[in-house]
N, C-alpha and C positions, 0 to 999 in steps of 0.2 A: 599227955600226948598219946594218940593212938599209935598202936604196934602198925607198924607197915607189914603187908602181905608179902608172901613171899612170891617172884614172879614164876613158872612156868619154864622147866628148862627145853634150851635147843635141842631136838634130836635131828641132830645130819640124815639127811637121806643120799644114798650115793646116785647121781646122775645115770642115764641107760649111755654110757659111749659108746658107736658103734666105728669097728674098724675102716678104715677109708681105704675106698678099692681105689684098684691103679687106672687111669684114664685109659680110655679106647683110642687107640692111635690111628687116624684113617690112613689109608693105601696111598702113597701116592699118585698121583696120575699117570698116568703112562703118556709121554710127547712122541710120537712118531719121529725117529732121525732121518726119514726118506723126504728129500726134496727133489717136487714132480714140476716141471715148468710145461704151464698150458699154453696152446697155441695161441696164435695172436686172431681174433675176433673177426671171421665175415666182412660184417658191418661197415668195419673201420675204411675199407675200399669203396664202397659203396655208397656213404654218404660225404658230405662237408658243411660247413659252419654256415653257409649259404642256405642251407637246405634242413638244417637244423634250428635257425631263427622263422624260418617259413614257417615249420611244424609248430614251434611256441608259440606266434603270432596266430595260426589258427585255434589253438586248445586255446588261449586267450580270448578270443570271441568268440567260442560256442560256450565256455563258463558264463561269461557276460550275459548272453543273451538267454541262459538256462537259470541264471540268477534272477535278469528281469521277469522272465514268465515267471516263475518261482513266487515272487511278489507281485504284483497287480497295485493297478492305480486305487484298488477298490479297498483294499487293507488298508491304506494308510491313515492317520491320524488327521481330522477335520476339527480345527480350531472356530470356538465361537468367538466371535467377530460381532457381533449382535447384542443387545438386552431390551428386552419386550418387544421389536419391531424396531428399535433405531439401533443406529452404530455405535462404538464404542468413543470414536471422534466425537458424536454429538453432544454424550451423557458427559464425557470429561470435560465439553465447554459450557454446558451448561453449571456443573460446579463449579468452575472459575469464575463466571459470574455472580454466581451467589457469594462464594465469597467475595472479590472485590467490592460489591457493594455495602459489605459490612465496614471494609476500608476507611471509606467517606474520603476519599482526598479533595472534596468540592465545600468542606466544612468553611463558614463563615468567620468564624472568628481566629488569633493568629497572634501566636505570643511573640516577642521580640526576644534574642538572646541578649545575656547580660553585657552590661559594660564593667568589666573587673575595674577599669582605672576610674569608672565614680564608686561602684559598691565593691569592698574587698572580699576577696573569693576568701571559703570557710574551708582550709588547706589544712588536712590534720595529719601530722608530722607523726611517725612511730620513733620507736628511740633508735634505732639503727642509725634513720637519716640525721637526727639529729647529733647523735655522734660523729657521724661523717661529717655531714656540714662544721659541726666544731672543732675536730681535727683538722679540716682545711682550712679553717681561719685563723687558729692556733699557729700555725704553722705559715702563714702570710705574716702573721704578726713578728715572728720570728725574724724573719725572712727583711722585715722595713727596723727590726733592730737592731739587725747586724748590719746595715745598711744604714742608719744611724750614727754604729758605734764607728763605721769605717770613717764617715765623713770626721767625725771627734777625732778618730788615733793622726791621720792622714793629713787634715787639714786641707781639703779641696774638694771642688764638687765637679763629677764630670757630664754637668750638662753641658759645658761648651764643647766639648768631645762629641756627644751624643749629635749638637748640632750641625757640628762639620760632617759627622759621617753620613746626617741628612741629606746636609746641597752637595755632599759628593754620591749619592746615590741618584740625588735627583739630573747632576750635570752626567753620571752615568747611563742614566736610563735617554736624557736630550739627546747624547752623542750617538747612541746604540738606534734612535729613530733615525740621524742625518744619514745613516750607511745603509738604509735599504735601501736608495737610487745605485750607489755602489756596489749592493748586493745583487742586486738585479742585472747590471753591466755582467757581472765575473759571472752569473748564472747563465747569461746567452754565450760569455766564451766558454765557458766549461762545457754547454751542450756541444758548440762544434767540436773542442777536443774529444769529446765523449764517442762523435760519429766516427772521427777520423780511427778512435784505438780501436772503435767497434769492428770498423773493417777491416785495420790490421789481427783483429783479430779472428778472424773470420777468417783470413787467407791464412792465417799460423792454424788454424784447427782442420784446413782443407789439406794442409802438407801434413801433420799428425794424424789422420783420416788414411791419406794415402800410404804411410808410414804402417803403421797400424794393419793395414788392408796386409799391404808386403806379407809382413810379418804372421797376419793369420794365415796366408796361402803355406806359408815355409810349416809351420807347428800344424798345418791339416796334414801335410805330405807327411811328418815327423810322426803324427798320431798315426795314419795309416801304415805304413812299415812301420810300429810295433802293433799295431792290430795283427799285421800279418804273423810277427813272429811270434805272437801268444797262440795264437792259430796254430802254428803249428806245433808250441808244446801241448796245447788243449789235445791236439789231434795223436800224439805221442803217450799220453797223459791217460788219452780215453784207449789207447790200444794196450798195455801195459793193464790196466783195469779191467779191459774185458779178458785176460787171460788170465786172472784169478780168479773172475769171478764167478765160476762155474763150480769152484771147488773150495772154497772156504766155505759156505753154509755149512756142509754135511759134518765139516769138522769142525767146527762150530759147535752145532747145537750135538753133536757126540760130544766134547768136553764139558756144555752142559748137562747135559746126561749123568756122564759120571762124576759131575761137583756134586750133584742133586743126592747121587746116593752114597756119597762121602756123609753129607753135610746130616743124611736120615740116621746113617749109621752112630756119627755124634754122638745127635740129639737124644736117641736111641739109650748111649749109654749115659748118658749124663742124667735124664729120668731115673734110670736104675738105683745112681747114686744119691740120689735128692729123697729116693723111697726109703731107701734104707735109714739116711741121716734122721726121713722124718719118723721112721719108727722109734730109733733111739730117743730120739729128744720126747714123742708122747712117754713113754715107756718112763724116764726120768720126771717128766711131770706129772705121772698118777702119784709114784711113790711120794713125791713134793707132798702134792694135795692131802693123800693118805697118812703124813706125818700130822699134819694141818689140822686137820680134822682130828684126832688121836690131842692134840693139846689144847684145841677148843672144847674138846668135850672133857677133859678135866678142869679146867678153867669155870664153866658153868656147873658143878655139880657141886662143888662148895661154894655156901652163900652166908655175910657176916652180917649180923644186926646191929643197923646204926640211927640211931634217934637225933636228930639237930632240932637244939632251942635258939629262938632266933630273939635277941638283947637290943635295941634298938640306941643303947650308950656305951657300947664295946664294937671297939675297932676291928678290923678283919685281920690283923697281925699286929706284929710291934708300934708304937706310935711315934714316928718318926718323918719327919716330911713333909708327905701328900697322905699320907694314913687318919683318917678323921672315922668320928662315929656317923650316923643318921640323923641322931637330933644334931650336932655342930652343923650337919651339913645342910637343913632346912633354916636353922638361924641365920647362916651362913647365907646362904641366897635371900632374904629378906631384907639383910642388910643390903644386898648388891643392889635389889629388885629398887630399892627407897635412893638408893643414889642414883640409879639410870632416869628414875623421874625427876629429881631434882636438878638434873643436869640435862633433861630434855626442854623445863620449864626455862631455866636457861639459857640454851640452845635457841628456842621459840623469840625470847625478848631478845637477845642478840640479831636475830634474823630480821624482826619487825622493825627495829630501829638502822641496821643497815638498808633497808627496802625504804624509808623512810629518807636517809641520808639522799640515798642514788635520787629517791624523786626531788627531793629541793635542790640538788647538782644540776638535776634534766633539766629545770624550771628556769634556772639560772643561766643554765648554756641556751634555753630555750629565748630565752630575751635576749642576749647578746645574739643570735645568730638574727633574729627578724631586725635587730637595729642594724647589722651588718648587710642584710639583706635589699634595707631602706636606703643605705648610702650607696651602696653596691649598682641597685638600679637605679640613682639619679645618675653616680659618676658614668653608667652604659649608656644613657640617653645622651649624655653631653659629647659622649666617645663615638656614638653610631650617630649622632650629627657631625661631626668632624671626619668622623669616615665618608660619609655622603659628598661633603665637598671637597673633601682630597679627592675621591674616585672622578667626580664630576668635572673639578681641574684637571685632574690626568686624563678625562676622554676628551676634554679639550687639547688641550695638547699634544693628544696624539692626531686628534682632526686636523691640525693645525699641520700637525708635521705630514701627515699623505696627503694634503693640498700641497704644501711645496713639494713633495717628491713630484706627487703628477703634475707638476706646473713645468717641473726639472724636465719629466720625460714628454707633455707635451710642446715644449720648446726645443728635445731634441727633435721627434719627429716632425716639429715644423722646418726644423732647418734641414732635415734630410729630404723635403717635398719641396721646399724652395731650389736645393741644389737639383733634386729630379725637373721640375719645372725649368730650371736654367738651361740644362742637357737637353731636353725637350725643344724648348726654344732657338735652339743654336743646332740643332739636327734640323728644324721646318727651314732656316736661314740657309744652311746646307742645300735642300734640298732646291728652294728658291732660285739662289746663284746659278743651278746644274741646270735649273728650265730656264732662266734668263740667258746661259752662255747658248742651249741648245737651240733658241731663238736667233740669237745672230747671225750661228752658223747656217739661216734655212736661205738665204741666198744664195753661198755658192755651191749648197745640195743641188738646188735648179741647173745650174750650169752642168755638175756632176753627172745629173741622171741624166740629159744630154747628151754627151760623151761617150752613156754606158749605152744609149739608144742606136748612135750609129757603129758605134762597135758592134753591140748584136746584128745590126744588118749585116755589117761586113760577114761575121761568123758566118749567119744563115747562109749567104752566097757562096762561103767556100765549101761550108757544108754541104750543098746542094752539086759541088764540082764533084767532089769527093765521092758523094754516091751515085754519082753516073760512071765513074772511072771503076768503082769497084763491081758494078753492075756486070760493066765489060770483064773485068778479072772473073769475075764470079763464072760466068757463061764459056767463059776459055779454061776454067778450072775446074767446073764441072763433068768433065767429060775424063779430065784425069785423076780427080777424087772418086770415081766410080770402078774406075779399074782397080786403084792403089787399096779401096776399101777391102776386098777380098784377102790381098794379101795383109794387110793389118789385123785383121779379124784372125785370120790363121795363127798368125805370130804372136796377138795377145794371148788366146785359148791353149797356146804352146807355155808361154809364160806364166799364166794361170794357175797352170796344171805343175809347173816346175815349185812354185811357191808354196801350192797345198801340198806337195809329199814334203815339202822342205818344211813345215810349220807342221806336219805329224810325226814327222822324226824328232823332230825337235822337242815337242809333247810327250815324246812316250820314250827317250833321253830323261825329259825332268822327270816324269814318274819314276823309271829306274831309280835313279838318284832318290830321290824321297824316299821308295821301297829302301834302300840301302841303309841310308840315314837313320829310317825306323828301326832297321833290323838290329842294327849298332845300336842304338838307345836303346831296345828294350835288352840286351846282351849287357849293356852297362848295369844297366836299373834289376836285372838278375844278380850280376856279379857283386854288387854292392850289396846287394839285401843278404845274396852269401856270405859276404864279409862279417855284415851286420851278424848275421844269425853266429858266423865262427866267432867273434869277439863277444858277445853274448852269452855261446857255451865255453869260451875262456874265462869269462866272466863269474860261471856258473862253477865251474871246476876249480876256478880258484876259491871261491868262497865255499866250498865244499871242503876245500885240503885245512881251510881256516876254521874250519866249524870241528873236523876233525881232529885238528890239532888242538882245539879250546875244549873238547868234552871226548876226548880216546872212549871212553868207558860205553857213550851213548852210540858210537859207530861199530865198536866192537857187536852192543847187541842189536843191533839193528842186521849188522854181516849176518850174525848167527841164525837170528829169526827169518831172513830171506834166506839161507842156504837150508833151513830146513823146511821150509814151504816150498822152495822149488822141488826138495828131494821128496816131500809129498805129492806132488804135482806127477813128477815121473812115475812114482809108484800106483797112484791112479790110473795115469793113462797109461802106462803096461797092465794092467789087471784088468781095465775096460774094454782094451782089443780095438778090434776094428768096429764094435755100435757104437762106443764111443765117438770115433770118426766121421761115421756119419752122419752122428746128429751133430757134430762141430759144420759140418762142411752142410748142414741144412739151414743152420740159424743164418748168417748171413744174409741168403735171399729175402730171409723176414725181415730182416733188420733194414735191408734195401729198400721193402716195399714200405718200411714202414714211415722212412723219411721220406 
């Protein structure tokens, strides 16, 4: 065996570390504490939303029309529509004819499709289906010999059951056709019940309507007075808000201020200590490293000579176990290698003869299932002929049965047009009788009109006395209807005149009163809303002493924090003086113009 060389020792090089400088800490920013409130804008007077959708709608089409010119009809994209001189419609029909003519649907000759029931169709089964089908017949079979075994334990068969519960279906289904003439009757009295509740229903939803109506009038007035009284804590709410808010910013963003250089100061020193901590900890891991290196490099400067012969029938330690040599262990697999093939060889003829078994099983299920197949559709032909003529007697028999209904119902309404026709005929006999009696009576009508003839004369004659005597009254009254008229005429336009002041006194009496009545209603409709608003701040104070009583601690500071805002408040407005005042007493007017 050759000497192995000796390797080449490590020499350590120390790394260049250089010391880590301390971060550049930038400046913070400077925030300005002065809060300046600028005037309210010109503009805001001088324009409205009216005059501001005009201005949009114009900038809206002069873009439009600076986008159209912008573009021109002459840029746009021109599609061919063409190829050598024809259209694209022509060259596409002209392919379709070519192809259809390869079609040929004008071919002479014309095969017939098969008759499966003379030549039998060539139906190739996979094993899936075949299994399924065999499992479903398996299991019919089953199924007729426990049905067998029943009839054996039991001793009785129940097709005479089977049969009765036939002609009781069928006397069910006869009965269930005699009751639609029945059904029909109770459907025309059900419509008029149906009218009569519809209307009763109708008048119950007109009195719920007006119910309802009531009742939203009362809950609009109820919404309105509290509309009003939120109104007036909003308006409480927004006065209380505008007096602090003139002077919280400043102090504000001063306590920001001085958090910011609390917060620098910190940081500030907490870097200091993190510098230090990281000097010590480098400072402990050089010396680490410097040990490190100090017994790696004694470690590699002594080197021992070791020669290995390697025995290919001696184990790597004691032989115990799983401890073998190289040669056992190539023997060793040889054997394993000569049993996995003699056991795949077997394996193989196992598998071929199972593959073998499964096919003469398929083959086997395969012919029982086409015998079963064979019986299967003769007994369906026999069954869907027996269905044919059961279906065919039952559409007889239902023919049979809506002939008698509408025989039913045209026999009632023949009898309902016989009775109209009777009524009919006995109202013309009526009428009859009433022109034959008013025939008999036309004799002593003649005599009558007679009667009634010299009667009028007489009248006309005394008529004619009457208006010469009143002619003469007239002519003798005349003359004292003309005097009497003046004073009549005096004494209406006296009375006249008494009526009209009497009917405007009267009028502006009612008015008073009305005035009155209003005045008193809205004095009520005040004093009430007063109530409302004091039971509301009862309301409000009591749940106040409740809230107090449930968290003391949270009112305590709440007191604290308002009694030293207000004593900020004061000490402001005494060091402000009177410019202060006057710009208090100038916002307003803005604040005026600006609602």
């Amino acid at each position: 065996m050759a000497k192995v060389e000796k390797k080449v020792s490590t020499v350590p090089v120390s790394p260049r570390l250089t010391q880590t400088r301390l971060p550049v800490l930038v400046d913070p920013e400077r925030i300005p504490a002065q809060m300046v409130a600028k005037d309210v804008p010109d503009f805001i007077n001088r324009t409205s939303l009216a005059k501001i959708a005009q201005e949009k709608k114009l900038m809206a089409e002069k873009t439009r029309e600076s986008t159209q010119k912008k573009y021109p009809s002459s840029l746009l994209y021109k599609f061919h529509e063409n190829k050598g001189g024809r259209s694209l419609e022509e060259v596409r029909r002209e392919v379709d004819d070519e192809f259809n003519k390869q079609l040929a649907f004008d071919s002479s000759f014309y095969h017939e499709p098969p008759d499966f029931s003379k030549v039998k169709a060539d139906v190739k089964l996979n094993t899936s289906t075949v299994l399924k089908e065999d499992f479903l017949y398996r299991r019919q079979q089953a199924k007729d010999a426990a049905l067998l075994r029943q009839y054996e334990e039991e001793l009785r068969d129940p097709f005479d059951y089977y049969m009765w519960q036939h002609e009781m279906k069928e006397r069910d289904h006869q009965d269930k056709l005699k009751q639609v003439v029945f059904r029909r009757e109770q459907a025309k009295q059900t419509s008029i019940e149906a009218k009569d509740a519809m209307e009763k229903q109708r008048e119950d939803n007109m009195k719920i309507a007006n119910l309802m109506r009531e009742q939203a009038e009362v809950i609009k007035d109820q919404k309105d007075l509290e509309k009003e009284i939120e109104m007036l804590h909003n308006k409480e709410l927004v006065h209380k808000i505008s007096e602090v808010r003139d002077k919280n910013p400043i102090e504000a963003a001063q306590k920001v201020i001085k958090e910011r250089i609390e917060i620098g100061k910190r940081v500030r020193e907490e870097l200091e200590e993190k510098r230090l901590l990281k000097e010590e900890e480098d400072r402990r891991e050089e010396e680490l490293k410097a040990d490190r290196i100090r017994q790696l490099r004694a470690m590699n400067t002594v080197h021992k000579e070791h020669i290995a012969v390697f025995d290919p029938t001696l184990t790597a330690g004691v032989t115990l176990l799983d401890q073998m040599s190289y040669m056992e262990m190539k023997i060793r697999r040889q054997q394993e290698k000569m049993k996995a093939e003699e056991a795949e060889a077997l394996k193989r003829q196992e598998i071929a003869d199972e593959k073998k078994r499964k096919l003469d099983d398929l083959e086997r299920r395969k012919d029982t299932i086409m015998r079963a197949r064979e019986l299967k559709a003769a007994t369906g032909k026999s069954n869907r002929q027996k269905m044919l003529e059961t279906k065919k007697r039952e559409e007889e028999e239902l023919d049979q049965a809506r002939r008698e209904a509408d025989s039913l119902v045209k026999q009632e309404i023949a009898r309902k047009h016989e009775l109209k026709r009777l009524e009919q005929e006995a109202l013309k006999a009526e009428e009859a009788r009433i022109k034959r009696q008013q025939q008999y009576l036309g004799v002593a009508m003649g005599q009558v009109e007679q009667m009634r003839e010299r009667e009028l004369q007489m009248a006309r004659e005394r008529q004619v006395r009457e208006q010469e005597k009143e002619a003469k009254l007239k002519t003798a009254s005349k003359v004292a209807t003309s005097l009497s008229d003046r004073k009549n005429k005096i004494h209406i336009e006296t009375v006249t005149q008494k009526s009209r002041l009497a009917e405007i006194a009267e009028r502006d009496l009612a008015v008073e009163m009305e005035k009155k009545l209003a005045i008193e209603k809205f004095k009520s409709s005040v004093v009430e809303k007063k109530e409302l608003f004091r039971e509301g701040q009862q309301q409000h104070d009591a749940t106040k002493t409740a809230s107090i009583e449930h968290n003391p601690y949270a009112h305590r500071i709440s007191e604290e924090s308002l009694t030293k805002v207000r004593t900020m408040q004061k000490m402001s407005r005494s060091l402000s003086g009177g410019a202060g005042d006057n710009r208090g007493g100038a916002q307003p007017s803005k604040r005026v113009q600006i609602q």
